[in-house]
C-alpha positions in Angstrom: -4.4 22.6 -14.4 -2.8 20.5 -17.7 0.5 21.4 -16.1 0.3 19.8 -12.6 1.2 16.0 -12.7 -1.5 13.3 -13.2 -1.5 11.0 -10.0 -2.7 7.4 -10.9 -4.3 5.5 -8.1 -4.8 2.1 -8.7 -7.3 0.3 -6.1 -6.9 -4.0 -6.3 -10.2 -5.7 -5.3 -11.7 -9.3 -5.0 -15.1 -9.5 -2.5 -14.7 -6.5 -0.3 -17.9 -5.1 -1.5 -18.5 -4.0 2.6 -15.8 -1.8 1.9 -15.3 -0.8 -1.5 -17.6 2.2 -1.6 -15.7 3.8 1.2 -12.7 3.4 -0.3 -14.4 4.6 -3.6 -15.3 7.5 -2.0 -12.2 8.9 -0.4 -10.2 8.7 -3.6 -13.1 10.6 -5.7 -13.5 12.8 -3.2 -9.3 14.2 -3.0 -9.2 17.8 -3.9 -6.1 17.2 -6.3 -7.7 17.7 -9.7 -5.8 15.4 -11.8 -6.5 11.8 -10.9 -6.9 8.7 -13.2 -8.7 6.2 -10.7 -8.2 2.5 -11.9 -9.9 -0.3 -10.0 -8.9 -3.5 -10.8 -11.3 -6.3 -9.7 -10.7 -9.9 -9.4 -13.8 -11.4 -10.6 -16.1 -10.6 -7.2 -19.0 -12.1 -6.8 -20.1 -10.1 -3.8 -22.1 -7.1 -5.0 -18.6 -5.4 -5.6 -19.6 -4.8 -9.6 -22.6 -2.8 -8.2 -20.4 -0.7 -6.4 -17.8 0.0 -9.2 -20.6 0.3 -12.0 -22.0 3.0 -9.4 -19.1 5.2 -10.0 -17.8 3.7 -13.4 -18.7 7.4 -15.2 -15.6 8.7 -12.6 -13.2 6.0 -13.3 -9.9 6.3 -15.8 -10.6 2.6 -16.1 -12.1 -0.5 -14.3 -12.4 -4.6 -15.5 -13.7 -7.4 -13.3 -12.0 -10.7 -14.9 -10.1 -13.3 -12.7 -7.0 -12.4 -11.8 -3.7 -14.0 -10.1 -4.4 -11.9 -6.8 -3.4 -8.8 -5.6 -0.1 -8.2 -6.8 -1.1 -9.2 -10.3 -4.2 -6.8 -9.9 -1.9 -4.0 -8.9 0.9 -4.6 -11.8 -1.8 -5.0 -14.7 -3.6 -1.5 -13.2 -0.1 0.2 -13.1 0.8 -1.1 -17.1 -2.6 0.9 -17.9 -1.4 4.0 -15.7 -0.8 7.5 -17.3 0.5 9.2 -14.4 3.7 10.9 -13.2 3.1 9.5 -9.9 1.5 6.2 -8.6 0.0 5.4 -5.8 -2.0 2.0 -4.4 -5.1 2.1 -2.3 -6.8 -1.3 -1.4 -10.1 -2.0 -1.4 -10.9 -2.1 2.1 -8.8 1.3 3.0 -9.3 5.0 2.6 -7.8 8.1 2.7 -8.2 9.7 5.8 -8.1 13.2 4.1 -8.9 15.1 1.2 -6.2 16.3 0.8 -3.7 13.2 0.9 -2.9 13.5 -2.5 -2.6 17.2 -3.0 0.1 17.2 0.0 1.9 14.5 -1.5 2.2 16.0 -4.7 3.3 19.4 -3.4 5.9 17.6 -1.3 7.3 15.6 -4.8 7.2 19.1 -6.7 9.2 21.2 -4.0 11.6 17.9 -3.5 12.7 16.8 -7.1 15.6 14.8 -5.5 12.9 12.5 -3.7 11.4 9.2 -5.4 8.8 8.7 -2.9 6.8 10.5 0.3 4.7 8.7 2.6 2.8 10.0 5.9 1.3 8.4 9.2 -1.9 6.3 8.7 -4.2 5.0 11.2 -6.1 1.6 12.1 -9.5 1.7 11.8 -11.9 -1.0 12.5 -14.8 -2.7 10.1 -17.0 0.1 11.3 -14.6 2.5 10.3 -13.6 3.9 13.8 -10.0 4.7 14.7 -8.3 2.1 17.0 -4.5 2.7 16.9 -2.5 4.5 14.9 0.7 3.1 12.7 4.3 4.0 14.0 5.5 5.4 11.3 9.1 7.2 11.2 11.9 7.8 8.6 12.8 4.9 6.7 16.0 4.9 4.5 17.2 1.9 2.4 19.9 0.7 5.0 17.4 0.5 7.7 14.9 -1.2 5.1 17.6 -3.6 4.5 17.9 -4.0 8.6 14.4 -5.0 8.4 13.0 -1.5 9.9 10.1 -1.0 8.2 8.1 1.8 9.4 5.9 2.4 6.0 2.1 2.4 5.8 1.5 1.2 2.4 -2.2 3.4 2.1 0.0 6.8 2.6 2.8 5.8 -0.4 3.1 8.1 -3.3 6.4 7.2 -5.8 7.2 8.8 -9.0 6.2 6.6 -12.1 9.6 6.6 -13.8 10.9 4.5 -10.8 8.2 2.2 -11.8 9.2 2.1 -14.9 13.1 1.2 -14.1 12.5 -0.7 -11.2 9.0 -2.3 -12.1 6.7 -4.7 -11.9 5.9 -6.1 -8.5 7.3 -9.4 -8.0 4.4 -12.0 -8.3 6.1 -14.4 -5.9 5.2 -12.4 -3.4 1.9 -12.6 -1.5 1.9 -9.8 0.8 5.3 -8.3 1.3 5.6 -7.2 -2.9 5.4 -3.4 -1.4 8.2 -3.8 1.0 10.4 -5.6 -1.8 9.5 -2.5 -4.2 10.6 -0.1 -1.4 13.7 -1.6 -0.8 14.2 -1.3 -4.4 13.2 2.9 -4.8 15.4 3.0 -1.7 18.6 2.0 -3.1 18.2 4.6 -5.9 16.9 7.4 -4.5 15.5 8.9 -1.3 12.2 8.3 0.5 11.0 10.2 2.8 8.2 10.2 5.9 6.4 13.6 6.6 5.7 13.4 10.3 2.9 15.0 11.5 0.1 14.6 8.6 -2.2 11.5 8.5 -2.8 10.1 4.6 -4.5 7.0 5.5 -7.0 4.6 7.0 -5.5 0.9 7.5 -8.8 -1.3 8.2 -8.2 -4.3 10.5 -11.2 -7.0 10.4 -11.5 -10.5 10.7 -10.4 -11.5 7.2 -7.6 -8.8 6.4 -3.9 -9.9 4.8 -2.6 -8.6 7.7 -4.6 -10.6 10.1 -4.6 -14.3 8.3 -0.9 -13.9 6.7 1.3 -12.5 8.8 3.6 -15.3 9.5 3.7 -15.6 5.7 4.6 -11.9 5.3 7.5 -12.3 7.6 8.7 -14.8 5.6 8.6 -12.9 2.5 10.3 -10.3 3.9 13.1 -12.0 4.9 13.4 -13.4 1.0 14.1 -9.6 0.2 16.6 -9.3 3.0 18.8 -12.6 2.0 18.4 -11.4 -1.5 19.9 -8.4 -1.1 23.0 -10.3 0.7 21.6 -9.8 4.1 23.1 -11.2 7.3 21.3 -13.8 9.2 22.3 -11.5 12.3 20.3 -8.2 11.4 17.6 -7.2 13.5 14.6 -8.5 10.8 15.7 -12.0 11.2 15.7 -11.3 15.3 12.3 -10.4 14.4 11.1 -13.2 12.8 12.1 -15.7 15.4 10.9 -13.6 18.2 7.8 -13.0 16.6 7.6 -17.1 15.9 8.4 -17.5 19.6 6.0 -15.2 21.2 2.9 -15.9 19.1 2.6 -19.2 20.7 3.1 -18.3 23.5 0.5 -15.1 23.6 -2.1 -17.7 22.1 -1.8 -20.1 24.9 -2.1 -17.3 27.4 -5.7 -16.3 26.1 -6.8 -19.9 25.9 -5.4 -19.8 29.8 
């Protein structure tokens, strides 16, 4: 068993006690035996400590001190991280399968030229029932660049050494630090999407990032594309607008 990689998982957390357990739960329950599960909380004053202390005798490591947010939760739990390949699950997420993590590492062994792997990944509600799924497809750096970004964060698995060259996450970045990092991996080596397999639960509730920030993650995202030299006529600054435009617009319909 000593000679399959260690796979750190590091789970960021701040009041999400509704949903920590789960998440908790379907990374101690993976049938890849090598794990080191870190959580790093933020300080919660919600009943999350219960929940961690509960399962603090199966952690690699845990802390709850104040933090600078999730990216900074996420950088500090990868600094402690002893294994050949990383992986973040948030707090209010789970893996949809047992065997996530044993298919991704299989994937990485067979495919030595590949930096990361990721799989599809469904929406789930706060209940935890499935209500849409995420389109994931094949996502290479020039499309990344193009502002195609068809990668559910929950199903990401990336080989620690590209953490190490490439590393940390940028704390400027609210919500979009995973989509700067894959741009990043990208450009040195190849990612690649394994249709057909779902990794990951990606819960949608009233207070999610994804609900309350989007307009900000948009905006962050097009930070990495001028960065990188981008052109103000690629497709993710299309997006942007479009997106600006029709939200508006789809809000006053409802109120109609």
């Amino acid at each position: 068993m000593l000679s399959l990689p260690l796979v750190t998982i590091v789970t960021p957390s701040f009041n999400q006690a509704d949903f920590l357990e789960a998440a908790i739960q379907s990374v101690l329950g993976q049938t890849y035996p090598r794990i080191e599960y870190i959580i790093m909380d933020g300080g919660s004053t919600d009943g999350s400590l219960d929940v961690i202390q509960k399962y603090a005798g199966k952690l690699g490591y845990w802390e709850s001190t104040k933090d600078k947010g999730q990216t900074d939760a996420i950088n500090k739990g990868f600094n402690r991280a002893g294994g050949d390949i990383l992986a973040w699950l948030n707090s209010d997420d789970t893996y949809a399968t047992p065997q996530a993590v044993a298919d991704a590492v299989n994937f990485l062994l067979a495919n030595p030229h590949v930096a990361m792997v990721y799989a599809d990944c469904n929406f789930i509600d706060e209940e935890g029932r499935t209500i849409g799924r995420f389109a994931s497809r094949q996502t290479d750096y020039a499309k990344l660049r193009r502002g195609y970004v068809h990668i559910p964060q929950q199903t990401m698995f990336f080989r620690a050494r590209y953490w190490k060259e490439l590393g940390p996450l940028d704390p400027s970045f609210y919500f979009a630090m995973d989509y700067d990092l894959w741009v990043r991996i990208a450009k040195h080596a190849p990612i690649k999407y394994l249709p057909g397999r779902t990794w990951a639960n990606f819960r949608i509730h009233t207070s999610s990032k994804t609900n309350v920030n989007d307009g900000r993650g948009w905006k962050e995202m097009l930070r990495v594309h001028y960065r990188n030299g981008g052109s103000v006529f690629a497709p993710i600054v299309a997006k942007y607008y479009l997106r600006k435009l029709i939200g508006p617009l789809w809000k006053w319909r409802i109120r109609k």
